[in-house]
C-alpha positions as CSV (number, residue, x, y, z in Angstrom):
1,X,-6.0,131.7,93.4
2,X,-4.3,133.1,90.0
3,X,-3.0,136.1,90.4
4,X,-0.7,138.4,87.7
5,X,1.3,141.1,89.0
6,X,2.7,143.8,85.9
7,X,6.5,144.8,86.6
8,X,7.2,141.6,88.3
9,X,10.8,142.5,88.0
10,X,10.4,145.5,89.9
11,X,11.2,146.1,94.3
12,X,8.4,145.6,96.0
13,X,6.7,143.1,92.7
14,X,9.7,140.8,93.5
15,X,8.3,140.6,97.4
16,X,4.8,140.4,96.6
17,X,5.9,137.7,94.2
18,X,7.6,135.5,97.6
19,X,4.5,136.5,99.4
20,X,1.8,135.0,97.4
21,X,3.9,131.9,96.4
22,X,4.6,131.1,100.1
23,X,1.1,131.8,100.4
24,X,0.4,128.8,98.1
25,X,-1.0,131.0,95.0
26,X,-0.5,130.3,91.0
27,X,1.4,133.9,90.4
28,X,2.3,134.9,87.1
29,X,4.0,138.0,85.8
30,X,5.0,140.5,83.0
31,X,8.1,142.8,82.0
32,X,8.7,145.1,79.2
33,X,12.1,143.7,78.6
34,X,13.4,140.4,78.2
35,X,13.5,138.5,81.7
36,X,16.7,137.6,83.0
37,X,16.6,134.2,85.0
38,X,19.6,135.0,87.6
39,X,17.3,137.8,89.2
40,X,14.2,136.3,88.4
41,X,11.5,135.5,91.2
42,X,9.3,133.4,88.6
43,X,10.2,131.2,85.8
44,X,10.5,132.2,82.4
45,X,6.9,130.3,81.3
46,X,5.4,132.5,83.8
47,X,6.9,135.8,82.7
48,X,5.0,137.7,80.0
49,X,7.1,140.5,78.0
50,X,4.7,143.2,77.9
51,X,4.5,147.0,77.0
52,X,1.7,148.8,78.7
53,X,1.6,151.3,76.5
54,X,0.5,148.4,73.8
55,X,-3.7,147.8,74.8
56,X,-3.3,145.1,72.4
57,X,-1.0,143.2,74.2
58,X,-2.5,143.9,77.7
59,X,-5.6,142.1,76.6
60,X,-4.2,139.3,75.1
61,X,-2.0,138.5,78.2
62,X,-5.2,139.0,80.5
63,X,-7.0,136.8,77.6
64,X,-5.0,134.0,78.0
65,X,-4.0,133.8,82.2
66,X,-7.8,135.0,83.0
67,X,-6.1,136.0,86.7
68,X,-8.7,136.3,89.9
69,X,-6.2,138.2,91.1
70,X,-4.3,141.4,89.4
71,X,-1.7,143.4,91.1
72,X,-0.6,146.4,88.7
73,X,2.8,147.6,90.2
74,X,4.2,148.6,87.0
75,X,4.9,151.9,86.3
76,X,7.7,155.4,85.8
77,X,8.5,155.6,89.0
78,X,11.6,158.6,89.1
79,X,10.4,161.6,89.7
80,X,13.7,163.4,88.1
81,X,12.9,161.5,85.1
82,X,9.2,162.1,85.2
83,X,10.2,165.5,84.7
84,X,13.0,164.7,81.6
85,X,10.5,163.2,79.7
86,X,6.1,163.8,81.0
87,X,4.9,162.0,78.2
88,X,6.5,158.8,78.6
89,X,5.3,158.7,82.1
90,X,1.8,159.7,81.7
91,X,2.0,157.2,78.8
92,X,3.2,154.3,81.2
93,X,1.6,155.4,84.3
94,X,-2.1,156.9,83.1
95,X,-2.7,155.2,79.7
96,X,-1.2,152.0,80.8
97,X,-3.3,151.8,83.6
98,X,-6.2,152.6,81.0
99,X,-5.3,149.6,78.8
100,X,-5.3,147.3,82.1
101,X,-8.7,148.4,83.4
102,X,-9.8,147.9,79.9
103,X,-8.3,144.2,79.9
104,X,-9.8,143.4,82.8
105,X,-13.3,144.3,81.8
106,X,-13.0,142.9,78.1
107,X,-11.0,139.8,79.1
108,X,-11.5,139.0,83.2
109,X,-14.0,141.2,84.2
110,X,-14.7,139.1,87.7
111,X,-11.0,139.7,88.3
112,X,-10.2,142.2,91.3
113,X,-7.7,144.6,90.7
114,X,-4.9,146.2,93.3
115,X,-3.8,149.3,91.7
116,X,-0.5,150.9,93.2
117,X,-0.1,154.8,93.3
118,X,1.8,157.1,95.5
119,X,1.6,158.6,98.2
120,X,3.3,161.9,95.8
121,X,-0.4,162.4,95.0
122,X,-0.8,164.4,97.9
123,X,1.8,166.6,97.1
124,X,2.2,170.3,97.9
125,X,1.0,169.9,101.8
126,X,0.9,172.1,105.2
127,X,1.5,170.8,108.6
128,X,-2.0,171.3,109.3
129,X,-2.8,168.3,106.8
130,X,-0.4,165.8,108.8
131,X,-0.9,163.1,109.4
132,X,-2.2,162.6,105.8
133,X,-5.7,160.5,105.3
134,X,-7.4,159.6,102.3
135,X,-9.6,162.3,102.4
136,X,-6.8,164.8,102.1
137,X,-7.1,166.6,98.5
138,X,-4.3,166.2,95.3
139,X,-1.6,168.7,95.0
140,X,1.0,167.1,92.5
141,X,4.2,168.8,92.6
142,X,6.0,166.4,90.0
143,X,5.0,164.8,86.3
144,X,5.2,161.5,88.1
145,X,2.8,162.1,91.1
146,X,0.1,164.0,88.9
147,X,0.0,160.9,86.6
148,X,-0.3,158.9,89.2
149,X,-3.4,161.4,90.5
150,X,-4.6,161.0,87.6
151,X,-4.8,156.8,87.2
152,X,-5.9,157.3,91.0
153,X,-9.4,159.0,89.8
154,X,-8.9,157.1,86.6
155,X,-9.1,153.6,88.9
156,X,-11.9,155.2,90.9
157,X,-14.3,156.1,87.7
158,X,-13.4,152.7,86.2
159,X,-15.2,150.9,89.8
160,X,-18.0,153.3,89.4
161,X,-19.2,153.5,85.8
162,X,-17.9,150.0,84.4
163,X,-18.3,147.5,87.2
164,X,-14.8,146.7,88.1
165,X,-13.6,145.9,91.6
166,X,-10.1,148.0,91.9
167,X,-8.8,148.8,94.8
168,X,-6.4,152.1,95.1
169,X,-3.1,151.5,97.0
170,X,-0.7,154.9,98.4
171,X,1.9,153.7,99.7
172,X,4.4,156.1,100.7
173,X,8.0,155.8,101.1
174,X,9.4,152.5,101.4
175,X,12.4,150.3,101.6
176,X,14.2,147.2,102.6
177,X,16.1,144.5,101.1
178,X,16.4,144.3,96.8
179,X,16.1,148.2,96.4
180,X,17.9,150.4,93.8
181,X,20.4,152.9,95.3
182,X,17.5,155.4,93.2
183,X,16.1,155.5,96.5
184,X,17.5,157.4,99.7
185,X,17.5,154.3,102.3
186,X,19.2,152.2,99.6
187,X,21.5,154.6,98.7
188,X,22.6,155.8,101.9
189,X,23.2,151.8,102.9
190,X,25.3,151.3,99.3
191,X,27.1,154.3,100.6
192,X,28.0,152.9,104.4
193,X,28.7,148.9,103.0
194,X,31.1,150.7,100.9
195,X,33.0,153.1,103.3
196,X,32.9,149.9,105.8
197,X,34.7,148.1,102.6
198,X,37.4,150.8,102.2
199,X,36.0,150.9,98.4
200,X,34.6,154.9,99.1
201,X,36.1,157.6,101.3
202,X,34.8,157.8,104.8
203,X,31.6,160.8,103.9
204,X,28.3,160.3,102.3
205,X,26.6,162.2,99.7
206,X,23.6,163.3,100.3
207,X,21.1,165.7,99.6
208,X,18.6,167.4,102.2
209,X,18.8,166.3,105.4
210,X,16.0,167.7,107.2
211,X,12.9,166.7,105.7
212,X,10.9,164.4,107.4
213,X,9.4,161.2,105.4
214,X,7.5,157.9,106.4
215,X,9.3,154.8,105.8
216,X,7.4,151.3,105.8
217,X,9.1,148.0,105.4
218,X,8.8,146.6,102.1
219,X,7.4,143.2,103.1
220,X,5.0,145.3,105.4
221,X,3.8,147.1,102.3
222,X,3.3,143.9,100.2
223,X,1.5,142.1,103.1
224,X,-0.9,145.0,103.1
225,X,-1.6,145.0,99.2
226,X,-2.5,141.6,100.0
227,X,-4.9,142.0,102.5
228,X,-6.4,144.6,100.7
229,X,-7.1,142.7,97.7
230,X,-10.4,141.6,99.2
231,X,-12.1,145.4,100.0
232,X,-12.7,148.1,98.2
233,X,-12.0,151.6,98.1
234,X,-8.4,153.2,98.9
235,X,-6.1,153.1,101.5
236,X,-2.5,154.5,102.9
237,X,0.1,152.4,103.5
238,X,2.3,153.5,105.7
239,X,4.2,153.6,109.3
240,X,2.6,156.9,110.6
241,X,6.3,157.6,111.9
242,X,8.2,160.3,110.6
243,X,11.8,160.6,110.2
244,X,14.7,162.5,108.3
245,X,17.6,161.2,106.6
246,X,20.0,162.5,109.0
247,X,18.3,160.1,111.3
248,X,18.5,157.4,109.0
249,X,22.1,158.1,108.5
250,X,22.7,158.0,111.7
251,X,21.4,154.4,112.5
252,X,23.0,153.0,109.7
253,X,26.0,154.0,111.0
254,X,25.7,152.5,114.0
255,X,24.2,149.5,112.7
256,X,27.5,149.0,110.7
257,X,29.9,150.6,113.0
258,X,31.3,153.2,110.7
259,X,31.9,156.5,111.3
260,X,32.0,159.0,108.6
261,X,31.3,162.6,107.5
262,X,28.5,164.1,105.5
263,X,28.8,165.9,102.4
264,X,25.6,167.9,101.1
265,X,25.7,168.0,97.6
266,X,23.2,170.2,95.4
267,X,22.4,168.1,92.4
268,X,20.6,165.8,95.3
269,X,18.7,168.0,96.3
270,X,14.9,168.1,94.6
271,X,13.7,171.7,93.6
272,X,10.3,171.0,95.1
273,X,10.3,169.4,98.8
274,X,7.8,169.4,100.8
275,X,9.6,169.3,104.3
276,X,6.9,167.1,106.1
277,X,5.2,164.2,104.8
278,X,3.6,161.4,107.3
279,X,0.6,159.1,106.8
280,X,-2.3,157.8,108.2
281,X,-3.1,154.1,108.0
282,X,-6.1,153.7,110.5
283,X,-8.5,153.5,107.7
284,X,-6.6,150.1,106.2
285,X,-5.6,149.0,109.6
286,X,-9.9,149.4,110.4
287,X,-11.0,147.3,107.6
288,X,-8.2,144.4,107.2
289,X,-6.4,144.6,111.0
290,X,-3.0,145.4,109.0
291,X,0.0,147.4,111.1
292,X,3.6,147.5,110.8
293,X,5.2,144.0,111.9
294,X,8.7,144.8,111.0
295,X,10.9,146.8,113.0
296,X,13.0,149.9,111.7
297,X,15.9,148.6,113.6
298,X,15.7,145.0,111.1
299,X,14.5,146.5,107.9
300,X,18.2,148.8,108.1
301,X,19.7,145.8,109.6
302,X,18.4,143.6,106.3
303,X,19.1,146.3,104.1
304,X,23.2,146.7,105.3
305,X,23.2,143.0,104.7
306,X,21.6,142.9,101.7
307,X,24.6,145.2,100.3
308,X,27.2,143.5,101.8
309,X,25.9,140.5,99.7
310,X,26.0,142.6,96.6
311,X,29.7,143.2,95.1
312,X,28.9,146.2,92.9
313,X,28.5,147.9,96.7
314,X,31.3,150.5,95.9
């Protein structure tokens, strides 16, 4: 199969990448800046510099690969900076997806079509909602997660009124080796590798430490866009375990064997939190048999030694 995943320099892009070409698939990819090759998962030939918010140069790349197979990961994904600047994200993360569902129909129109959201749709939530299904209503709390609701519906009108087969992807949180320090688990491990260096004082910043989130493995994550790819509808991806960061502070500790303090600081803090968000996967793991492979313990464990391999870990 042929398959074209947008943001293929992105986290989880880059292990979706490994995934489909261990799997034995023709995978090629696009970027809206120049590729660099000593990061790159593909070679240059297969990497297509692309600006979503250009429909023009959506359809001609969909033109000329004519994929079976597209995986549209790319996207605004900060939620601080969704709020700096709403435009550019609805631009990227609503109109792009526009101009890709528009590709594929013009351009490929037998292609199917993974489209990643967020679990952020949800949003706003009561423990009475937990553990979150698909059926659960969208409450956006952020300019990030309401253009992702809206690409969401966007992706679902596109299946029903023009043909297309798109499935809709929500993953919620997730982590594991290759992730920006943007991200709590990443950042929290950056912080230990470094106090276990000497190259940061023995405490780690932090921001709330008592919400609860669900964590999934990356290459859990990918494994179920893949799987997916073949039904319809949406579906959660996620662990259905919840847990807070003190917890996850705690076992990378351990993991490391560091000890260190914890300093709360208030610019890490988000000024909307919901303090309880955990998913429900039964409805993915009903129609493709997908569940969590990867342990907690070795996504951490992969994670410290992915930052111990990385010398800007200070």
């Amino acid at each position: 199969m042929r398959f074209l995943i947008t943001g293929i320099t992105g986290f989880a892009a880059r292990h979706l990448a490994r995934r489909l070409l261990d799997d034995g698939h023709d995978v090629f990819g696009t970027t809206h800046r120049a590729l660099d090759p000593s990061s790159a998962i593909l070679a240059p030939e297969r990497v297509a510099v692309m600006d979503l918010r250009d429909a023009d140069a959506v359809i001609a790349v969909v033109r000329r690969l004519r994929p079976d197979g597209l995986f549209h990961l790319a996207a605004v994904t900060d939620t601080a900076a969704s709020f700096a600047d709403p435009d550019e994200t609805y631009r990227v993360n609503l109109f792009g997806s526009l101009h890709v569902f528009a590709a594929v129909r013009a351009a490929a129109p037998d292609c199917r079509v993974i489209w990643v959201g967020s679990s952020h749709v949800y949003g706003d939530i009561a423990a009475a909602d937990l553990p979150l299904t698909e059926a659960q209503l969208f409450r956006p709390s952020s300019p990030y997660a309401a253009s992702k609701a809206a690409a969401d519906l966007a992706a679902y009108q596109w299946t029903r009124a023009a043909g297309l087969h798109i499935v809709r992807m929500r993953p919620f949180n997730h982590t594991g080796p290759g992730q920006a320090p943007l991200f709590v688990c990443a950042d929290f491990a950056r912080q230990v590798v470094a106090i276990a260096r000497g190259a940061q004082p023995s405490h780690i910043a932090v921001g709330n430490l008592d919400v609860v989130r669900d964590f999934t493995d990356v290459r859990d994550v990918v494994r179920a866009y893949v799987l997916a790819w073949e039904r319809g509808v949406a579906y959660n991806v996620c662990s259905g375990v919840g847990r807070t960061p003190r917890a996850l502070i705690n076992d990378l500790l351990r993991l490391a064997g560091v000890r260190a303090s914890v300093t709360v600081r208030a610019a890490r803090q988000r000024a909307i939190d919901v303090p309880e968000i955990v998913g429900s996967a039964a409805k993915l793991r009903q129609a493709t048999g997908w569940a969590p492979q990867i342990s907690w313990e070795q996504t951490l464990g992969d994670l410290l030694a992915d930052w111990r391999a990385r010398p800007q870990a200070r």
